[in-house]
GUKOL-862437 format. One line per field, with one value per residue: x negated, y negated, z of N, C-alpha, C, O, CB in turn; residue in three letters; residue number from 1. Coordinates in Angstrom, 2 decimals, always signed. Atoms other than C-alpha are relative to their C-alpha. Glycine has a CB too. Layout:
// residues N
n_X	X; ...
n_Y	Y; ...
n_Z	Z; ...
ca_X	X; ...
ca_Y	Y; ...
ca_Z	Z; ...
c_X	X; ...
c_Y	Y; ...
c_Z	Z; ...
o_X	X; ...
o_Y	Y; ...
o_Z	Z; ...
cb_X	X; ...
cb_Y	Y; ...
cb_Z	Z; ...
code	ALA; ...
pos	NUM; ...
***
This chain:
// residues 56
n_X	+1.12; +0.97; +0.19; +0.97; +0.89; +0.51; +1.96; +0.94; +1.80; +1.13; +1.34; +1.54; -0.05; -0.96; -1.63; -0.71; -1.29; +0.30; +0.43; -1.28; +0.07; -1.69; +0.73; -0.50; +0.41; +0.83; +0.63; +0.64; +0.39; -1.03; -1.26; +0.06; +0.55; -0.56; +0.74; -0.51; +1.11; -0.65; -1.01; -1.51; +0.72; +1.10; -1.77; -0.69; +0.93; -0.19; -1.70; -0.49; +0.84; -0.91; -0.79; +0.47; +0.23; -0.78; -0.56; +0.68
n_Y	+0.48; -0.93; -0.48; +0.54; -1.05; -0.28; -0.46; -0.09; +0.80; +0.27; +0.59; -0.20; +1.22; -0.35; +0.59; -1.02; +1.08; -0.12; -0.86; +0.03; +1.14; +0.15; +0.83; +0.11; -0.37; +0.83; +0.96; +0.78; +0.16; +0.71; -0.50; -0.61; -1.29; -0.13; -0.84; -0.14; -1.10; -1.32; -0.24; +1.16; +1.66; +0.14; -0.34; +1.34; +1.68; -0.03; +0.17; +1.23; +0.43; +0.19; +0.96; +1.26; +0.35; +0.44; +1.09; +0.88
n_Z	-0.79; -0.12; -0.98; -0.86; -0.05; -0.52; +0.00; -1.19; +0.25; -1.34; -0.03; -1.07; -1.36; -0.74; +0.19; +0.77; +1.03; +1.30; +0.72; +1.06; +0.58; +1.11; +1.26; +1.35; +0.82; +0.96; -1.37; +0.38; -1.42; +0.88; -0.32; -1.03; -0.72; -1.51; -1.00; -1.34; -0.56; +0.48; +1.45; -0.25; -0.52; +1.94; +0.95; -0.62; +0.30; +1.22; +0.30; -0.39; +1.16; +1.65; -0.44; -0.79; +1.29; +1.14; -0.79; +0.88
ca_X	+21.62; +18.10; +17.38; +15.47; +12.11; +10.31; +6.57; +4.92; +1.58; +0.30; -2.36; -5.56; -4.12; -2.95; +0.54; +3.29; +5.29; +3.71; +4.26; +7.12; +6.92; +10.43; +10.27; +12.91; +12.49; +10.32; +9.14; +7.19; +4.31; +6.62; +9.67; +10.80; +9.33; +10.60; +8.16; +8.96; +8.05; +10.74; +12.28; +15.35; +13.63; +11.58; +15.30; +16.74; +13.98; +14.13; +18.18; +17.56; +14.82; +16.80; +19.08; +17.33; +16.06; +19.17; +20.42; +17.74
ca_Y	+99.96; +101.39; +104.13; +103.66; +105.38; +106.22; +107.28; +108.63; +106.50; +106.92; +104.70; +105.17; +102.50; +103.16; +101.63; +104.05; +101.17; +101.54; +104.83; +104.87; +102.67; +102.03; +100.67; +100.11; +102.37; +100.63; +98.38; +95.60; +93.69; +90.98; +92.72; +93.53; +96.48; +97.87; +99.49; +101.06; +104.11; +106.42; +107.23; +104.95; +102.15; +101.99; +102.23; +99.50; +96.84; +97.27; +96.67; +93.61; +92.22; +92.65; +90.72; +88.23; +87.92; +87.55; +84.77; +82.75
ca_Z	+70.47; +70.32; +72.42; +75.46; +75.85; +78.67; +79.86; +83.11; +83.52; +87.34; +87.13; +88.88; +91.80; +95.07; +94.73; +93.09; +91.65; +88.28; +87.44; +85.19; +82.31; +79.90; +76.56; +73.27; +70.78; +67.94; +71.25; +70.17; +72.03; +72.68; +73.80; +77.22; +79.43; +82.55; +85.35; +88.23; +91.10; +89.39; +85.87; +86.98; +88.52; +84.63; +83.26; +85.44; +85.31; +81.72; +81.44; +83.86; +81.89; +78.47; +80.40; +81.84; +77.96; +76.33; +79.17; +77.60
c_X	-1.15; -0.35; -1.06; -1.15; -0.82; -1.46; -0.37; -1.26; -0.46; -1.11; -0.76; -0.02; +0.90; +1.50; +0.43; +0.97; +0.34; -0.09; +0.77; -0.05; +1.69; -0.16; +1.16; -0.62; -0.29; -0.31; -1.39; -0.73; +1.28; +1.11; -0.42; -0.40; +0.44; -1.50; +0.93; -0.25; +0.77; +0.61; +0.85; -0.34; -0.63; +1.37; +0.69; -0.61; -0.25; +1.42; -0.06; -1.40; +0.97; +1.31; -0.10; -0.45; +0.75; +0.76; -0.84; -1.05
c_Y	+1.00; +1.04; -0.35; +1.61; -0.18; +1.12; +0.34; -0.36; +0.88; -0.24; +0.33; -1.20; +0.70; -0.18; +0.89; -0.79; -0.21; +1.30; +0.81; -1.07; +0.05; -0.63; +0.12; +0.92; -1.17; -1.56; -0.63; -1.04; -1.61; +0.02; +0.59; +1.09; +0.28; +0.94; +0.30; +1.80; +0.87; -0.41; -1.50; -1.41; -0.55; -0.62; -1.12; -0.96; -0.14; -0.76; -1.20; -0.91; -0.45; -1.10; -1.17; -0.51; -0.90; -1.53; -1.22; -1.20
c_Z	-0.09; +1.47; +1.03; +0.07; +1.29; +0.30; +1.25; -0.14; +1.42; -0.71; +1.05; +0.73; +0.96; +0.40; -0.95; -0.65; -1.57; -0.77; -1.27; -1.05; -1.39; -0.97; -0.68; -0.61; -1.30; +0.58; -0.83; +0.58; +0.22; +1.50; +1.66; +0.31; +1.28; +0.74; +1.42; +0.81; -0.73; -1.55; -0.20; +0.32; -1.18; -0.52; +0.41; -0.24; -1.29; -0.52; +1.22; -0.37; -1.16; +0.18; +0.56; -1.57; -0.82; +0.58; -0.63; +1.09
o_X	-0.90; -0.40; -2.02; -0.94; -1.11; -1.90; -0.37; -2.04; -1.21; -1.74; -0.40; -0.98; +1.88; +2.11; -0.35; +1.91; +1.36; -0.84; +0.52; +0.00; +2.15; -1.09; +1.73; -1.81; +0.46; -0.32; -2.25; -0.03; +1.93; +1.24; -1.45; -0.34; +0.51; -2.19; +1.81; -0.72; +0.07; +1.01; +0.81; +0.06; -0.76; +1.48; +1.23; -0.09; -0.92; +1.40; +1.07; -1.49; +1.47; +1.89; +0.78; -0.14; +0.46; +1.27; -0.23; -1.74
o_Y	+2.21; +0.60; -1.03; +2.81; -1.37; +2.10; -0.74; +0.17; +1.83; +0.48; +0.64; -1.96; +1.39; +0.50; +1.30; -0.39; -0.55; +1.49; +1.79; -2.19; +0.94; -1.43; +1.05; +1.04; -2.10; -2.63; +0.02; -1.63; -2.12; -0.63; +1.09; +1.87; -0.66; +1.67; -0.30; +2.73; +1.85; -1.50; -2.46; -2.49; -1.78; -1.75; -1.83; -1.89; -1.16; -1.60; -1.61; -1.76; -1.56; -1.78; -1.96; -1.69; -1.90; -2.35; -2.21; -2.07
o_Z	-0.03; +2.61; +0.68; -0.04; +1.41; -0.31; +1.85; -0.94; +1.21; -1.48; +2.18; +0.72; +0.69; +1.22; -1.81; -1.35; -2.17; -1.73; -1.96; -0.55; -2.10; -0.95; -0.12; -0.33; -1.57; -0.03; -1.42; +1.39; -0.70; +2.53; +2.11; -0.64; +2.07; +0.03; +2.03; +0.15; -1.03; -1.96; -0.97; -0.11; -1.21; -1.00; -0.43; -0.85; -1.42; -1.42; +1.47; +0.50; -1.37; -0.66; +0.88; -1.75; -1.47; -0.19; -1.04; +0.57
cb_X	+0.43; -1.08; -0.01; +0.91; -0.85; +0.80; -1.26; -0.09; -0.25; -0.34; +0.02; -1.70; +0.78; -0.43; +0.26; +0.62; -0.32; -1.06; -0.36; +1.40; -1.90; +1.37; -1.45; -0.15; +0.76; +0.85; -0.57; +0.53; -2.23; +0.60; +0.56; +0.74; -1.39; +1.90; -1.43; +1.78; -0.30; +1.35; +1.39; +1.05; -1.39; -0.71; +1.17; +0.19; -1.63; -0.10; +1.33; +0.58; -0.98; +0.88; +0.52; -1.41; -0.01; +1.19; -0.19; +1.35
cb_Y	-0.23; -0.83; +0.95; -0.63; +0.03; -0.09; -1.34; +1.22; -2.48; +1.30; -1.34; +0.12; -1.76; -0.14; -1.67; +1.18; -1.49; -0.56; +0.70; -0.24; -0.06; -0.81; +0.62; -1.22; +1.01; -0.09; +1.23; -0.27; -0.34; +1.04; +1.26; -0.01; -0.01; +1.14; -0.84; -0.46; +0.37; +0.55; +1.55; +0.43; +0.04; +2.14; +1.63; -0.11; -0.23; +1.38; +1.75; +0.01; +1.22; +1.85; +0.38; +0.19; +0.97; +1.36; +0.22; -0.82
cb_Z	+1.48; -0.33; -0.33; +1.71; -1.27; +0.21; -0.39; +0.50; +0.21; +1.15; -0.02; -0.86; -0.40; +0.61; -0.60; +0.83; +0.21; -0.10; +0.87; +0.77; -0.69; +0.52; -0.87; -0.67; -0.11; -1.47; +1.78; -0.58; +0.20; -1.78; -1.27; +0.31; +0.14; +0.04; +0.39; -0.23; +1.77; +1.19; +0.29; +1.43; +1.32; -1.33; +0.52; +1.33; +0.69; -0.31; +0.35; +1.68; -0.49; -0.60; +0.54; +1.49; -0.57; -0.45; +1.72; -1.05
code	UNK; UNK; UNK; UNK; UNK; UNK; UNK; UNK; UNK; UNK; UNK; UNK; UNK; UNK; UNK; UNK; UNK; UNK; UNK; UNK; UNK; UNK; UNK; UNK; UNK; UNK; UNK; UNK; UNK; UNK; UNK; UNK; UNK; UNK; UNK; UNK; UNK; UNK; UNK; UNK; UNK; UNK; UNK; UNK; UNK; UNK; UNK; UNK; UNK; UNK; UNK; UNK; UNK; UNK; UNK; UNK
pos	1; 2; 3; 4; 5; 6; 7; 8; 9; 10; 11; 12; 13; 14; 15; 16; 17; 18; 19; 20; 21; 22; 23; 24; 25; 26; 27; 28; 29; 30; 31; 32; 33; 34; 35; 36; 37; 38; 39; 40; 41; 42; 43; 44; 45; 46; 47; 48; 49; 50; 51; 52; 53; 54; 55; 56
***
């Protein structure tokens, strides 16, 4: 499985929900993305995404 990659954004908004962003390596526009306020929360909504993907 491709590794998972991760990003610290904070955006210039007052909400902290977006400041983690998760991605596939060789992530394509396309392809699932996870966000979320921490590392893990990026990491999770990513892995229930990819899963909500593959359910169809």
């Amino acid at each position: 499985m491709r590794k998972i990659l991760t990003h610290f954004v904070y955006p210039p908004i007052p909400s902290r929900d977006h400041d983690w962003s998760a991605v596939r390596d060789g992530y394509e526009p396309g392809d699932p993305a996870g966000e979320g306020r921490t590392e893990q929360a990026a990491i999770d909504d990513l892995l229930a995404k990819e899963a909500e993907h593959e359910a169809g």
